[in-house]
C-alpha positions as CSV (number, residue, x, y, z in Angstrom):
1,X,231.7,151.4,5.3
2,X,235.0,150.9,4.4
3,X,236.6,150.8,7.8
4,X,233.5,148.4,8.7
5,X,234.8,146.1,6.1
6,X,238.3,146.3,7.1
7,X,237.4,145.1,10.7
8,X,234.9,142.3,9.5
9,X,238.0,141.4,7.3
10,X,240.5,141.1,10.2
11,X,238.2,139.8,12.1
12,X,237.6,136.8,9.9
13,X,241.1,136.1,9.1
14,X,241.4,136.3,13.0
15,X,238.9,133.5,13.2
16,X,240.7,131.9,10.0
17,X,244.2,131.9,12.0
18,X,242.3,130.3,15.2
19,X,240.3,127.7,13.2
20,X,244.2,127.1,11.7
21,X,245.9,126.9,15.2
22,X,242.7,125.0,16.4
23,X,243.1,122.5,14.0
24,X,247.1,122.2,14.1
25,X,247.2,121.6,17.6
26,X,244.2,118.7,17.2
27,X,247.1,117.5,14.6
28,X,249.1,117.2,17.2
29,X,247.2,115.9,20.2
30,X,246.9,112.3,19.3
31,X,245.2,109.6,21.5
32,X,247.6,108.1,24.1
33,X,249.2,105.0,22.7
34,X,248.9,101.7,25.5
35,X,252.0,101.5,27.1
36,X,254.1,98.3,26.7
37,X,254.0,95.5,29.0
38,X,257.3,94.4,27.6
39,X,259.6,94.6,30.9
40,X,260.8,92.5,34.2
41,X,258.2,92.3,37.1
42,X,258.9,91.1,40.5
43,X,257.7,89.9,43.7
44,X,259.3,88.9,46.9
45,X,257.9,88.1,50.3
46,X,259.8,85.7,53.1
47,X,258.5,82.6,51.2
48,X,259.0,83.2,47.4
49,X,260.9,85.4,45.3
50,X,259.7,85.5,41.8
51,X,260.8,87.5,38.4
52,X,259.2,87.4,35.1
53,X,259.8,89.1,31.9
54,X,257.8,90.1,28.9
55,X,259.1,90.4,25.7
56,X,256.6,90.2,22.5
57,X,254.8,87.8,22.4
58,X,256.6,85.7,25.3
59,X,257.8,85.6,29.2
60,X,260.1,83.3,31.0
61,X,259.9,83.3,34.9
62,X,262.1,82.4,38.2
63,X,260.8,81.0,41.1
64,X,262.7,81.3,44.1
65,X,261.3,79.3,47.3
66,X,263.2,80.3,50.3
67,X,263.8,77.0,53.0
68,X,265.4,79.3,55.2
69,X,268.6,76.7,54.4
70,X,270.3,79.6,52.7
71,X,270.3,81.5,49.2
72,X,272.9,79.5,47.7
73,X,270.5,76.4,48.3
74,X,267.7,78.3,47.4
75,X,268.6,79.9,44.1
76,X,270.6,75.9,42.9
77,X,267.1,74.9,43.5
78,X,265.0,77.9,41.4
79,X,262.1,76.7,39.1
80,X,262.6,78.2,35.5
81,X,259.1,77.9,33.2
82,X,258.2,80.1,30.0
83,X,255.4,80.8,27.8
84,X,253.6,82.6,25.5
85,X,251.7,86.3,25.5
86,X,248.3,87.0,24.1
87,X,247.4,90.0,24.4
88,X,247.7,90.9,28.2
89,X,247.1,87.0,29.1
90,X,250.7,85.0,29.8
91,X,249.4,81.1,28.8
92,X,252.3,78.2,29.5
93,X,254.4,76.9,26.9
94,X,251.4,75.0,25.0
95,X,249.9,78.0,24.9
96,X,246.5,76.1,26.0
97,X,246.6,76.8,29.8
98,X,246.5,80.4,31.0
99,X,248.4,81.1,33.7
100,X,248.6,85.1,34.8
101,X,247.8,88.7,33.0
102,X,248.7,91.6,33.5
103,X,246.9,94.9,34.1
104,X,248.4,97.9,34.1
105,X,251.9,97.9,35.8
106,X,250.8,94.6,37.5
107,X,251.3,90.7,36.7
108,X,249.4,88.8,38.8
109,X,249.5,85.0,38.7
110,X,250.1,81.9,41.4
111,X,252.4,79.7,43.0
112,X,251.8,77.2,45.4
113,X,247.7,78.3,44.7
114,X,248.3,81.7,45.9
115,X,247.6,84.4,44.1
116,X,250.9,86.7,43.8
117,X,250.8,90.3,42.4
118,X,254.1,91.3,40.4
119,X,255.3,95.4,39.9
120,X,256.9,96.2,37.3
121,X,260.0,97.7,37.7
């Protein structure tokens, strides 16, 4: 009986030390945080190159349309705009008027009424 008890014995602090390790390592696997979408994301096709970058709760943007007349025309004549971040949705500077949101490592919003997808980089 005695050698009996001695294996139940080791066999429950076995269990005891795998409950323990079970429940360390649930400790330590925690649920993924959201990653940021703080960052620069860009765009560029033979029409437009575009830029925007989130920060907090805001984003400020560069619009590039290319004439063909050159980049040094082309950049003196860039459209700068900024706004505000709510949640994933970029609104313009009232903060009334949504204009893009972003999903996942993409910022998709418009220019010229096209719909332009961003990366992040």
């Amino acid at each position: 009986m005695l050698s009996s008890c001695g294996n139940n014995s080791n066999k429950s602090n076995s269990s005891n030390s795998d409950n323990d390790n079970m429940s360390k390592s649930s400790l330590q696997e925690q649920p993924k945080e959201e990653e940021s979408i703080n960052g620069l994301y860009s765009y560029e096709d033979n029409s437009a190159k575009l830029t925007i970058r989130i920060s907090g709760n805001s984003w400020s943007g560069k619009t590039i349309i290319i004439t063909g007349f050159g980049s040094d025309y082309d950049n003196q004549n860039a459209q700068y705009d900024n706004g505000i971040v709510n949640d994933n949705d970029l609104y313009e500077s009232s903060g009334m008027v949504k204009v893009g949101y972003v999903n996942g490592n993409s910022l998709t919003t418009s220019v010229g009424g096209q719909s332009v997808t961003l990366r992040k980089n």
